[in-house]
VOTORNU-439567 format. One record per atom (N, C-alpha, C): residue in one letter; residue number from 1; x, y, z; atom name. Coordinates in steps of 0.2 Angstrom, whole numbers, always signed. Layout:
  res    n     px     py     pz  atom
    a  NUM      X      Y      Z    CA
...
//
This chain:
  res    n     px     py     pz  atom
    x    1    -59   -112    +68     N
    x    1    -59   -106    +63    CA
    x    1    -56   -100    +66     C
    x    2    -50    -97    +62     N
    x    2    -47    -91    +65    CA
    x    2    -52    -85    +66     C
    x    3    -51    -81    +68     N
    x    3    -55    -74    +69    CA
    x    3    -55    -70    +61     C
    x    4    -60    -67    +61     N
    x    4    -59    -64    +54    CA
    x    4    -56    -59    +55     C
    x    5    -56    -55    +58     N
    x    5    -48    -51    +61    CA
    x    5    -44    -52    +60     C
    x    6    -38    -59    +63     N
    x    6    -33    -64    +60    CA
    x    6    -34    -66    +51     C
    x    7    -38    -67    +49     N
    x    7    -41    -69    +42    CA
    x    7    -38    -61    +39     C
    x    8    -41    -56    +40     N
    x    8    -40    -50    +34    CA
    x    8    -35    -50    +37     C
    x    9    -30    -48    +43     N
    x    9    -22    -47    +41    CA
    x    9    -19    -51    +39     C
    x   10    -21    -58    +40     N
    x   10    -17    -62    +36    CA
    x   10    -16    -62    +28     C
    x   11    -26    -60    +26     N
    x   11    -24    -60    +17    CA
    x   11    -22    -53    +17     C
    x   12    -21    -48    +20     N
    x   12    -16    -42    +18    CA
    x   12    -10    -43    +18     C
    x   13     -6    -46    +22     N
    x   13     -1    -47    +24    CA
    x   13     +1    -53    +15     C
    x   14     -4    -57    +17     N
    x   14     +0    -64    +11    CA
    x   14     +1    -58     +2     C
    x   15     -6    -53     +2     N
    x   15     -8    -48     -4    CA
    x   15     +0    -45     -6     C
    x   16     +2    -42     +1     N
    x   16     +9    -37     +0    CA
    x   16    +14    -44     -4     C
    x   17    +14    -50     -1     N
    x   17    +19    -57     -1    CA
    x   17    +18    -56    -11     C
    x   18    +12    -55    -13     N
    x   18    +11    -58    -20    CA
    x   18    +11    -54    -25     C
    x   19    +13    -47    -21     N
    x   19    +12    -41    -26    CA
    x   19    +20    -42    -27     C
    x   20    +25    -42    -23     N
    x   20    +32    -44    -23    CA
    x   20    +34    -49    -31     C
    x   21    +29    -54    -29     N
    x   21    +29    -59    -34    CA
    x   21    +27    -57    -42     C
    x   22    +20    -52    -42     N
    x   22    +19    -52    -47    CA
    x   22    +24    -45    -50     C
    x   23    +27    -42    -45     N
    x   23    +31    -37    -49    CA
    x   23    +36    -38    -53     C
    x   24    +38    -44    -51     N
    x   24    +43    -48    -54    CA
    x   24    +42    -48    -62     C
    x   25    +37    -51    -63     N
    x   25    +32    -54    -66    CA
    x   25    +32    -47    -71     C
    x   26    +29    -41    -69     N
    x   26    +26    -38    -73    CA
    x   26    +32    -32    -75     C
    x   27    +39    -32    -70     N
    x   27    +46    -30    -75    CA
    x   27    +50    -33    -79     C
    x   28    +49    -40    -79     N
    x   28    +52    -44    -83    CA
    x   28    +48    -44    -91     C
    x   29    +42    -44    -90     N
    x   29    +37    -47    -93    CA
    x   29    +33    -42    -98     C
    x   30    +31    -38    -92     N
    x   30    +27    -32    -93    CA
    x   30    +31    -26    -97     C
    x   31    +34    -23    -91     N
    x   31    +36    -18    -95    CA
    x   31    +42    -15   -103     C
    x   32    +45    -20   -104     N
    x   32    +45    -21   -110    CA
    x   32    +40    -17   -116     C
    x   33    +35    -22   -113     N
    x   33    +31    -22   -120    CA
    x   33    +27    -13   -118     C
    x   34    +25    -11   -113     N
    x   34    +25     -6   -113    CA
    x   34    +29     -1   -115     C
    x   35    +36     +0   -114     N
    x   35    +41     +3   -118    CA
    x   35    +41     +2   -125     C
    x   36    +38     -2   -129     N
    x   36    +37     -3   -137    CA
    x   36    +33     +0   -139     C
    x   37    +27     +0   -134     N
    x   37    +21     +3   -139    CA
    x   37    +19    +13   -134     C
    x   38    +24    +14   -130     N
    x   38    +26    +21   -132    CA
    x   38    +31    +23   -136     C
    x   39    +33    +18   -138     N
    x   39    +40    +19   -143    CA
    x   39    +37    +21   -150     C
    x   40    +33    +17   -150     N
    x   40    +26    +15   -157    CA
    x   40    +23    +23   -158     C
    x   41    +22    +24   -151     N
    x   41    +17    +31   -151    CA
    x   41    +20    +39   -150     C
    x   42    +25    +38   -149     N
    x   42    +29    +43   -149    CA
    x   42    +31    +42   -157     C
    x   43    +33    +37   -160     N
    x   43    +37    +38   -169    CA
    x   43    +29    +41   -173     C
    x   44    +21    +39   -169     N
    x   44    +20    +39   -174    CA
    x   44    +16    +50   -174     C
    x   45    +18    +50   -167     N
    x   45    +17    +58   -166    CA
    x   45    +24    +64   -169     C
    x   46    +29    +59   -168     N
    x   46    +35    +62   -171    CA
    x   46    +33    +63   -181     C
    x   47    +28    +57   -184     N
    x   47    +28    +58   -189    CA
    x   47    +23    +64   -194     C
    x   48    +21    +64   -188     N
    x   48    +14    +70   -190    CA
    x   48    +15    +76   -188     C
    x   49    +22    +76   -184     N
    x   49    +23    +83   -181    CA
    x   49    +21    +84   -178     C
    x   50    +19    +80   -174     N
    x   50    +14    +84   -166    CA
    x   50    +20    +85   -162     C
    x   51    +21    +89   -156     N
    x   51    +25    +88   -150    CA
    x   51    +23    +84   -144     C
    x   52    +30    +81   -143     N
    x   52    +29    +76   -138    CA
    x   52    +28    +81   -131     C
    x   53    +22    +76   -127     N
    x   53    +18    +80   -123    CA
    x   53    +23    +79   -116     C
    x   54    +24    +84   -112     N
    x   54    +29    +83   -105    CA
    x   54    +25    +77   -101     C
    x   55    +32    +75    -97     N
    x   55    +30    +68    -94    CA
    x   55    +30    +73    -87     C
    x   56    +24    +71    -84     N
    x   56    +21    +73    -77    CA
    x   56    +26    +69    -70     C
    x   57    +29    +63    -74     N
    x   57    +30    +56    -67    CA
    x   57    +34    +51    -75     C
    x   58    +42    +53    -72     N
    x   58    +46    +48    -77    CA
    x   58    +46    +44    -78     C
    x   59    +48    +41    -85     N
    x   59    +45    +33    -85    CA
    x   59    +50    +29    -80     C
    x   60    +56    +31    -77     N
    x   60    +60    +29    -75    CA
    x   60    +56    +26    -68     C
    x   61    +53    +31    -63     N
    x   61    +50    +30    -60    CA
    x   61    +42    +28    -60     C
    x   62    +40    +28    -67     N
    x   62    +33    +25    -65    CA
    x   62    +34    +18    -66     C
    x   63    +41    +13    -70     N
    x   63    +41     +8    -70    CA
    x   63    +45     +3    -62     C
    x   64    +45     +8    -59     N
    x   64    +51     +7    -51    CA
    x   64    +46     +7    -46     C
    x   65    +47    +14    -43     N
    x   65    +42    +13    -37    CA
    x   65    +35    +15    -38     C
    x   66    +32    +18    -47     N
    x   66    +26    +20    -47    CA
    x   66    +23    +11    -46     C
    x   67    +26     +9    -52     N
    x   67    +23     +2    -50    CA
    x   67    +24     -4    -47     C
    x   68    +28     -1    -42     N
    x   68    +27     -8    -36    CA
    x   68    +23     -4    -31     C
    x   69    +21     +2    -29     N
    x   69    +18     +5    -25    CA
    x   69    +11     +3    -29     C
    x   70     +8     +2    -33     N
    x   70     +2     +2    -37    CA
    x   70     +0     -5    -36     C
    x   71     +6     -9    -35     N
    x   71     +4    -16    -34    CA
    x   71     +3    -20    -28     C
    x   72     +5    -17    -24     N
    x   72     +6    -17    -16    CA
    x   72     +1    -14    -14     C
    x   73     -2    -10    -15     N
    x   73     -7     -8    -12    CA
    x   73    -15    -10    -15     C
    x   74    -13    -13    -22     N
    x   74    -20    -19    -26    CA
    x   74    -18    -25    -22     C
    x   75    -12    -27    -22     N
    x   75    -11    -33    -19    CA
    x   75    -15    -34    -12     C
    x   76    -15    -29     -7     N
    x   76    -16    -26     +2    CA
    x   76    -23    -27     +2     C
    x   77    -26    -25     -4     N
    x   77    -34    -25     -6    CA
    x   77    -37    -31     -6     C
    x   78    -34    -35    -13     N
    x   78    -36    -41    -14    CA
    x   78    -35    -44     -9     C
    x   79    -29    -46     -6     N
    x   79    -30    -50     -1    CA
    x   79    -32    -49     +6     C
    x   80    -36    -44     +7     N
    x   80    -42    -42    +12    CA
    x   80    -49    -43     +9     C
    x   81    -48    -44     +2     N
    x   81    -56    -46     +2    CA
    x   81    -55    -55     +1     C
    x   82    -50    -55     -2     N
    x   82    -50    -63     -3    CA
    x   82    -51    -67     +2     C
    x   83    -48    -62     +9     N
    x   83    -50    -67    +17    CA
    x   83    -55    -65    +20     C
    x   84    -62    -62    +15     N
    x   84    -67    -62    +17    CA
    x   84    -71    -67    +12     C
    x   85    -72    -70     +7     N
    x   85    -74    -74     +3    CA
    x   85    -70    -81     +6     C
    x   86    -62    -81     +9     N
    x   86    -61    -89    +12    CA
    x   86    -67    -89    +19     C
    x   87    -68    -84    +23     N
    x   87    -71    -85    +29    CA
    x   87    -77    -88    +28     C
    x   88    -81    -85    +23     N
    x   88    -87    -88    +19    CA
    x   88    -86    -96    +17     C
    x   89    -83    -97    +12     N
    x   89    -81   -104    +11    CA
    x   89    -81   -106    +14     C
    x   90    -76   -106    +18     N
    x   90    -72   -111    +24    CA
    x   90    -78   -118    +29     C
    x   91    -78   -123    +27     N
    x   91    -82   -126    +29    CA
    x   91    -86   -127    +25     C
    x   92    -89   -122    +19     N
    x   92    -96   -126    +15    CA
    x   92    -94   -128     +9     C
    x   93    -87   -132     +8     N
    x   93    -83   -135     +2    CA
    x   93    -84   -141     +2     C
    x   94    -88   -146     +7     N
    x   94    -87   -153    +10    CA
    x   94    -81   -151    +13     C
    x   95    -78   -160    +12     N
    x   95    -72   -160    +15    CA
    x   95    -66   -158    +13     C
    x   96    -64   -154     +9     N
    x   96    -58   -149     +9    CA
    x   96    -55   -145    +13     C
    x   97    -50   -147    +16     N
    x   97    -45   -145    +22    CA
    x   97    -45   -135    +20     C
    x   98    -39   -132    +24     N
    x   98    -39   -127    +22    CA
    x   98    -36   -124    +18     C
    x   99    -30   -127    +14     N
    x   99    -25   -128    +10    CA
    x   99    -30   -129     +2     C
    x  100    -34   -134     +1     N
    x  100    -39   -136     -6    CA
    x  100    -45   -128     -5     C
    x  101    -46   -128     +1     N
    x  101    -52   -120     +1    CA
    x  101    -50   -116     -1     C
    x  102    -43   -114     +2     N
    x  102    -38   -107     +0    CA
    x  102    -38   -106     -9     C
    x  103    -37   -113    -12     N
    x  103    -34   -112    -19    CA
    x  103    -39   -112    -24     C
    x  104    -46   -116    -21     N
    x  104    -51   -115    -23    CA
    x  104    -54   -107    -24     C
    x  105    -53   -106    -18     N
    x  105    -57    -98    -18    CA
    x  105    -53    -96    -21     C
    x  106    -47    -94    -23     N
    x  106    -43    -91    -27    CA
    x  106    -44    -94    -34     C
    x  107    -43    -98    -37     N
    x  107    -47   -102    -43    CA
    x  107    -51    -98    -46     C
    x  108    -56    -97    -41     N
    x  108    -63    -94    -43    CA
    x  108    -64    -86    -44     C
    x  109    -59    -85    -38     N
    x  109    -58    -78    -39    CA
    x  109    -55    -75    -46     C
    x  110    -50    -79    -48     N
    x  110    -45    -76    -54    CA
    x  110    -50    -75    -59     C
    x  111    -55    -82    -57     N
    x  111    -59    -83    -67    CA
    x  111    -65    -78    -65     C
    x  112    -70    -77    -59     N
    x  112    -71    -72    -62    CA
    x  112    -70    -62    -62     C
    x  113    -65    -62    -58     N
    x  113    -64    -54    -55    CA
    x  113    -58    -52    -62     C
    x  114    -56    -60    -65     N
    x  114    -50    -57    -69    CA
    x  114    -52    -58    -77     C
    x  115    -52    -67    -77     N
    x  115    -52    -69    -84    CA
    x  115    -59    -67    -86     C
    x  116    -64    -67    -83     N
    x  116    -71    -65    -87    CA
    x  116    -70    -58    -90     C
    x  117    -69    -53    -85     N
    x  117    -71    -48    -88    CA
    x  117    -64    -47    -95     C
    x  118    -58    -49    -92     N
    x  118    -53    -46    -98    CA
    x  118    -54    -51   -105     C
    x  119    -59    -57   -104     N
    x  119    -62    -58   -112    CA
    x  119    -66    -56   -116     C
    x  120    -70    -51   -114     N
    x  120    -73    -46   -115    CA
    x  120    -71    -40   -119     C
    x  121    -68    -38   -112     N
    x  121    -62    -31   -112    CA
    x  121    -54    -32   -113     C
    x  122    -50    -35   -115     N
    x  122    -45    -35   -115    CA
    x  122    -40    -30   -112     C
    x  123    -36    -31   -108     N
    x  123    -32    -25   -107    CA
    x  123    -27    -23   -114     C
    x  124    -26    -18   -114     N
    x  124    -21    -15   -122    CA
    x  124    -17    -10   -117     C
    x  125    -10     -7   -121     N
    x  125     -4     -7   -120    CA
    x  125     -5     +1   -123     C
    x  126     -1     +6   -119     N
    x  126     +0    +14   -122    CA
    x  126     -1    +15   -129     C
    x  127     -3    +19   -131     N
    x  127     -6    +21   -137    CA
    x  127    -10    +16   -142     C
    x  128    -15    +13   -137     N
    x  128    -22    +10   -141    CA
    x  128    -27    +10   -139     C
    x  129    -33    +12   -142     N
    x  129    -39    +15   -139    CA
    x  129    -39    +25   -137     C
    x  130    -42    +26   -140     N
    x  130    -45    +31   -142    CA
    x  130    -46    +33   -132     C
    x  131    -42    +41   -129     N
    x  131    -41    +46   -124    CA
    x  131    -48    +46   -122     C
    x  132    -54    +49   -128     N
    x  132    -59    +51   -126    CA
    x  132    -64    +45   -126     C
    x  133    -63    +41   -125     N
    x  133    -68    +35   -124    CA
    x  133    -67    +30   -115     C
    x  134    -60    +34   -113     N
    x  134    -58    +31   -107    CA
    x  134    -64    +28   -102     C
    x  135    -68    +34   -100     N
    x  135    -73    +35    -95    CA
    x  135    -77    +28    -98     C
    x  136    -78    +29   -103     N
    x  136    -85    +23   -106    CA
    x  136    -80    +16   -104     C
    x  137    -76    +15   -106     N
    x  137    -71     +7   -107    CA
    x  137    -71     +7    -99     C
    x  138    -69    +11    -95     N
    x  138    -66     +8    -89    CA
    x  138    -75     +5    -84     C
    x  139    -81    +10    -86     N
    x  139    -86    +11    -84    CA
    x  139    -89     +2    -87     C
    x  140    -88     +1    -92     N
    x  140    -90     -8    -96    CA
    x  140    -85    -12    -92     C
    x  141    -79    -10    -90     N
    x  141    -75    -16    -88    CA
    x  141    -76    -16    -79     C
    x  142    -78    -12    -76     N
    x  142    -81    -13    -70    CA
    x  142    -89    -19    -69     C
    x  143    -92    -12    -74     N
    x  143    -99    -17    -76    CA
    x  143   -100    -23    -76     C
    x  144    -94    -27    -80     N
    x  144    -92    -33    -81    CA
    x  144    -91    -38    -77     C
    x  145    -87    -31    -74     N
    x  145    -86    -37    -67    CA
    x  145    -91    -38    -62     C
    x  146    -96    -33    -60     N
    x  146   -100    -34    -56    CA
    x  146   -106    -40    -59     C
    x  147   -107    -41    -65     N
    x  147   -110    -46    -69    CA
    x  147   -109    -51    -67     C
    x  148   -100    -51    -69     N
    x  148    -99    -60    -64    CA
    x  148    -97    -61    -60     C
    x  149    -99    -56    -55     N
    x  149    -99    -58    -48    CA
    x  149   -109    -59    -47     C
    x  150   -112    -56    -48     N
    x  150   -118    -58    -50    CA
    x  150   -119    -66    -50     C
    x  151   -116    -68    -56     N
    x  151   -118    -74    -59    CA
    x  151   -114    -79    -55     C
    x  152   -109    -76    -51     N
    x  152   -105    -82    -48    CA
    x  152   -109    -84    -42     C
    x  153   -114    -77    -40     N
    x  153   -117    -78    -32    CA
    x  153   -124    -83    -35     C
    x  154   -127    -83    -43     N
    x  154   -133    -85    -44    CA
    x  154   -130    -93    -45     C
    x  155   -125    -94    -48     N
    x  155   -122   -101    -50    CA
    x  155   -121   -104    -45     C
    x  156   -119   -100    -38     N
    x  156   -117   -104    -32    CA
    x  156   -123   -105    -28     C
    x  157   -128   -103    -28     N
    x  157   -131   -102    -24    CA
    x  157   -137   -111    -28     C
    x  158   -138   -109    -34     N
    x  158   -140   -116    -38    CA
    x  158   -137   -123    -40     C
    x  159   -131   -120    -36     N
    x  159   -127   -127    -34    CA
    x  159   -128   -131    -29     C
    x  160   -129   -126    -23     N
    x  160   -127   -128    -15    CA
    x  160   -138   -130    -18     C
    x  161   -140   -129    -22     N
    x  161   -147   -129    -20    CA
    x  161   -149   -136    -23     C
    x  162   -144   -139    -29     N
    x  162   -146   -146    -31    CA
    x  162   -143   -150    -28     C
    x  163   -138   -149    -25     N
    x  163   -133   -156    -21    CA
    x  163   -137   -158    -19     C
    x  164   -142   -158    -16     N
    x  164   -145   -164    -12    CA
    x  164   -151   -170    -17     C
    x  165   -152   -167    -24     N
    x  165   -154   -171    -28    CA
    x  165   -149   -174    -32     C
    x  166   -144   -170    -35     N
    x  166   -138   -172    -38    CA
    x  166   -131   -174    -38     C
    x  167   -133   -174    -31     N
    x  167   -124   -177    -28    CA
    x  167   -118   -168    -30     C
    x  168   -114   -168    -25     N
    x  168   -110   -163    -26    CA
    x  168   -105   -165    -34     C
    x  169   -102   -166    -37     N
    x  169   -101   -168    -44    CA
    x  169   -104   -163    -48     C
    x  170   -111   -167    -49     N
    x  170   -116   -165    -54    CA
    x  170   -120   -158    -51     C
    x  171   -120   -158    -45     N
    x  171   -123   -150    -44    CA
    x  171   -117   -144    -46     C
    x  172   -111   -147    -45     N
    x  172   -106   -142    -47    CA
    x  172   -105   -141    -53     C
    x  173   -104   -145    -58     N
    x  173   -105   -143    -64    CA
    x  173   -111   -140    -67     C
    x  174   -116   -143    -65     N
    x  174   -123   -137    -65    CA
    x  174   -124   -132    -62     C
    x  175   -118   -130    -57     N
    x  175   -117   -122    -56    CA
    x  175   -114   -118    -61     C
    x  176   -106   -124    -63     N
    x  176   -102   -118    -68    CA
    x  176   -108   -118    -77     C
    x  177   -111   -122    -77     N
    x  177   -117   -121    -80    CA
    x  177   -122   -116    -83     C
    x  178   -121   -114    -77     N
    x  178   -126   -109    -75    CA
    x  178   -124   -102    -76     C
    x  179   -116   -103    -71     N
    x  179   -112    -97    -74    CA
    x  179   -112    -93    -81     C
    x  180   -109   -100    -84     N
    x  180   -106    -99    -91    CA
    x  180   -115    -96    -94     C
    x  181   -118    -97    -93     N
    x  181   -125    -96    -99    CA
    x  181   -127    -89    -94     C
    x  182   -126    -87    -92     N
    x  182   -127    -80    -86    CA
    x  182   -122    -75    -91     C
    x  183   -117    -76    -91     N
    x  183   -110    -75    -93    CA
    x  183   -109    -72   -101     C
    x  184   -111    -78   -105     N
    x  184   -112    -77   -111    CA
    x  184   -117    -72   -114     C
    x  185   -123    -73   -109     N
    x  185   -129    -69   -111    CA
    x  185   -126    -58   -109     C
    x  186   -122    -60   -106     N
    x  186   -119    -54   -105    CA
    x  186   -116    -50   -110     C
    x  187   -111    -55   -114     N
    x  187   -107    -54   -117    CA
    x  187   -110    -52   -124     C
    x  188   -117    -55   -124     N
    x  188   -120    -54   -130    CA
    x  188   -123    -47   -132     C
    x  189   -126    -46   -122     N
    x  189   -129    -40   -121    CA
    x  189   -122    -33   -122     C
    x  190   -119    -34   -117     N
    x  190   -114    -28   -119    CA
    x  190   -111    -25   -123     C
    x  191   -110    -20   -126     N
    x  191   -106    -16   -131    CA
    x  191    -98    -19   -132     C
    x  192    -96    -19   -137     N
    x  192    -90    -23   -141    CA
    x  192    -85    -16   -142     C
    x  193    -78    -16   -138     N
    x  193    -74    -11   -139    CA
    x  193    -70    -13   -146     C
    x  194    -68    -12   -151     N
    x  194    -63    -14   -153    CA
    x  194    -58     -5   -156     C
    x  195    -52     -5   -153     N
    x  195    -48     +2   -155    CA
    x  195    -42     +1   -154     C
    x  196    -41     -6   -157     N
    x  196    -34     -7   -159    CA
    x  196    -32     -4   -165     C
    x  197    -29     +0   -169     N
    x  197    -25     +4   -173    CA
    x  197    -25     -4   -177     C
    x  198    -25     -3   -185     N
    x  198    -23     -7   -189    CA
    x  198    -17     -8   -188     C
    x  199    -14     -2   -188     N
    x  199     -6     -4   -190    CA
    x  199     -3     -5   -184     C
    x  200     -6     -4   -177     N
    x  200     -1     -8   -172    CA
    x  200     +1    -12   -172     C
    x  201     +7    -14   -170     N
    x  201    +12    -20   -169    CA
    x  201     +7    -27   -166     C
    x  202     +5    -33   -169     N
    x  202     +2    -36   -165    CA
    x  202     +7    -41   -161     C
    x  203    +13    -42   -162     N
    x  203    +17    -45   -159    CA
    x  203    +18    -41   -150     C
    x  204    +20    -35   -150     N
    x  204    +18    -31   -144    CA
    x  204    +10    -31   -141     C
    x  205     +5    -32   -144     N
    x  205     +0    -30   -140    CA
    x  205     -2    -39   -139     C
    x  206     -1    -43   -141     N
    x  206     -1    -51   -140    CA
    x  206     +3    -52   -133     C
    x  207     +9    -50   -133     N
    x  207    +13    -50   -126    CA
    x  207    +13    -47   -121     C
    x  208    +10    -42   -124     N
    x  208     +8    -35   -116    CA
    x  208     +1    -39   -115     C
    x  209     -4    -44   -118     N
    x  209    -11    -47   -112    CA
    x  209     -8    -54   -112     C
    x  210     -3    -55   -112     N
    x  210     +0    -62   -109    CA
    x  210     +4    -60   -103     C
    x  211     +8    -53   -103     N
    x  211    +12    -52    -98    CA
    x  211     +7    -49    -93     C
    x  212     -1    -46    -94     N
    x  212     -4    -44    -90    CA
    x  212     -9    -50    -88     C
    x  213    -10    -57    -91     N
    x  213    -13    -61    -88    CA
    x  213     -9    -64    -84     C
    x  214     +1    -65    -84     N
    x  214     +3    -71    -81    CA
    x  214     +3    -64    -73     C
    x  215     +4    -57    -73     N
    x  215     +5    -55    -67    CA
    x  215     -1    -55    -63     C
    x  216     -7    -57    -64     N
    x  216    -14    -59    -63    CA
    x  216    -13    -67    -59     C
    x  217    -12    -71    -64     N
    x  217    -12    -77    -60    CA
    x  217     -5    -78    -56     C
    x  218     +0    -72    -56     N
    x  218     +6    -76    -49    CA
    x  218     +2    -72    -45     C
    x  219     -3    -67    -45     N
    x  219     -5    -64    -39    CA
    x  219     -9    -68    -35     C
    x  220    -14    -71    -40     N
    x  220    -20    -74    -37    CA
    x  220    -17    -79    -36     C
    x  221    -12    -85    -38     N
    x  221    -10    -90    -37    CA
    x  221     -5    -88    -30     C
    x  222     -2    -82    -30     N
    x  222     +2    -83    -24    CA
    x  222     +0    -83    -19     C
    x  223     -7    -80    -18     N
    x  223    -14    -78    -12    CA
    x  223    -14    -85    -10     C
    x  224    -17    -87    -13     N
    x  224    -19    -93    -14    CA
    x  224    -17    -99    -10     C
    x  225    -10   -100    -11     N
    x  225     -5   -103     -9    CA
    x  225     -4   -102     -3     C
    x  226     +0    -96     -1     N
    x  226     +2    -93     +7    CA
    x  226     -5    -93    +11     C
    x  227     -8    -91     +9     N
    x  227    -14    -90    +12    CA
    x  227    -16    -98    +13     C
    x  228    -15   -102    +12     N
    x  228    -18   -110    +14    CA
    x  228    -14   -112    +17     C
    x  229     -8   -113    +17     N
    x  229     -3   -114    +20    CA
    x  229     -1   -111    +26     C
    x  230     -3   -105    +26     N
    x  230     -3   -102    +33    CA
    x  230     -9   -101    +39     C
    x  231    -15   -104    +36     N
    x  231    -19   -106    +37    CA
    x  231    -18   -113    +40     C
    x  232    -18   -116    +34     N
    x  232    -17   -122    +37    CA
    x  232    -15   -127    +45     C
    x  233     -9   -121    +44     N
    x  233     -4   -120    +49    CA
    x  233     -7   -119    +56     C
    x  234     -9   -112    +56     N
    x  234    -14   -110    +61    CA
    x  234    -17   -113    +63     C
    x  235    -22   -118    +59     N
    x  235    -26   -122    +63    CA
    x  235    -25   -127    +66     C
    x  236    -18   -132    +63     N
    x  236    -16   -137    +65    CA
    x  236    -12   -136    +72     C
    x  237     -9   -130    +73     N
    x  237     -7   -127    +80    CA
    x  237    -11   -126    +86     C
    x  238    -19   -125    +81     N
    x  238    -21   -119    +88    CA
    x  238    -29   -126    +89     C
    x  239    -27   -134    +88     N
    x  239    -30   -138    +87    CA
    x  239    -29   -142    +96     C
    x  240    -35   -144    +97     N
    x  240    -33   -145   +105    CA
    x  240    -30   -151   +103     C
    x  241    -25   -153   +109     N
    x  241    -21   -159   +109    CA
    x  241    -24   -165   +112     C
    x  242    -26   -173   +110     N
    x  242    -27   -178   +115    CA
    x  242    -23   -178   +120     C
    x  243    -26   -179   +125     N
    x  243    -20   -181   +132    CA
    x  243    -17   -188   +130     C
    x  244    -11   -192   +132     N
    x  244     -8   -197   +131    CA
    x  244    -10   -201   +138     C
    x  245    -11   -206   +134     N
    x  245    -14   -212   +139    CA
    x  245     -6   -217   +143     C
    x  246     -6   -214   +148     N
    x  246     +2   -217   +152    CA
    x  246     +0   -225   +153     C
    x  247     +6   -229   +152     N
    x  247     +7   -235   +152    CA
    x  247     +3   -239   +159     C
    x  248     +0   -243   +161     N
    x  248     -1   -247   +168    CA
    x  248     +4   -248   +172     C
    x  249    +12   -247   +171     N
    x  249    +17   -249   +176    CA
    x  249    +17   -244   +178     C
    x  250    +17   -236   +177     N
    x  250    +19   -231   +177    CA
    x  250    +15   -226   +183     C
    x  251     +7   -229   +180     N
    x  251     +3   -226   +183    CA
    x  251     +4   -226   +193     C
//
């Protein structure tokens, strides 16, 4: 097993690899649809006569270096904590090499650090959702996440606690089991944001959480990958060698 040392620079290192990747992702994909829905919000302040408010940070540069510097440095994070959660795993998967650990934890990571809360909370695009409720939305969307991570540590823990009655199989599904009814019961519990504008465009707000799920999965998906594979690597290198057994002519 590497050093946890070697571990966090590695997922730092892999974080920077996948933030590259997912910027891709989110100028292709992303920003678009963001340029529509200030476009939306500018025509509808231009119709009421307001004036348009001074831009602090151009859009030119908030779509350039603002946001790959935003992504590189969430990327640098995640992948320092993601190689503290493989250091955890590593070994208590059965027999899953390093490479099935790495994509597993990453797997798990996505659905809950990412998909749980954003079914909840949806992320929405410039000009949706009410200024003065910010504090409250961003405060339920952390919530959230603390929730299932909560539930991910009570469902793992009621896993690792039935395998020895249930067979690995059937304990793991009796984890995600457990997740899910932790999870649900959350979603019952919690306050319901809804401040999407009737008359926003739903074609743009549809695209802008499709273009902000797939920058989510090249991230956590490209962690994932280099991270196991580099891994991998490490260990098969830094693996002692058998000595070779010389022929009896030779000896």
């Amino acid at each position: 097993m590497p050093t946890m040392r070697s571990l966090l620079v590695r997922g730092m290192l892999v974080g920077l690899a996948a933030a590259l990747l997912a910027y891709v992702v989110a100028w292709f994909a992303g920003e678009p649809q963001v340029a529509a829905a200030i476009s939306i919000e500018e025509a509808k302040a231009a119709a009421a006569g307001e004036a348009a408010e001074p831009e602090l940070v151009s859009r030119t540069v908030q779509e350039t270096a603002g946001l790959l510097t935003a992504l590189l440095v969430y990327g640098a994070a995640l992948g320092g904590f993601y190689s503290i959660a493989y250091a955890f795993a590593h070994g208590r998967l059965g027999a899953l090499g390093a490479r099935a650990t790495a994509l597993t934890v990453a797997a798990a990571g996505f659905v809950v650090v990412y998909v749980t809360p954003i079914l909840k909370y949806p992320a929405n695009p410039p000009a949706v959702g009410n200024p003065d409720s910010i504090g409250r939305r961003t405060a339920l969307y952390f919530t959230m996440i603390l929730v299932a991570l909560l539930a991910a540590a009570v469902a793992t823990y009621a896993g690792r606690s039935l395998s020895s009655r249930l067979g690995t199989w059937n304990a793991a599904l009796s984890g995600i089991a457990v997740y899910a009814v932790l999870v649900g019961a959350a979603y019952a519990v919690m306050p319901a944001i809804d401040e999407v504008p009737g008359d926003f465009s739903a074609n743009t707000l549809w695209w802008f959480r499709v273009a902000s799920f797939g920058i989510q999965f090249v991230l956590w998906g490209a962690i994932g990958l280099l991270f196991g594979g580099l891994t991998e690597r490490s260990l098969r290198h830094g693996a002692p060698r058998e000595p070779r057994l010389q022929p009896a002519a030779t000896r």
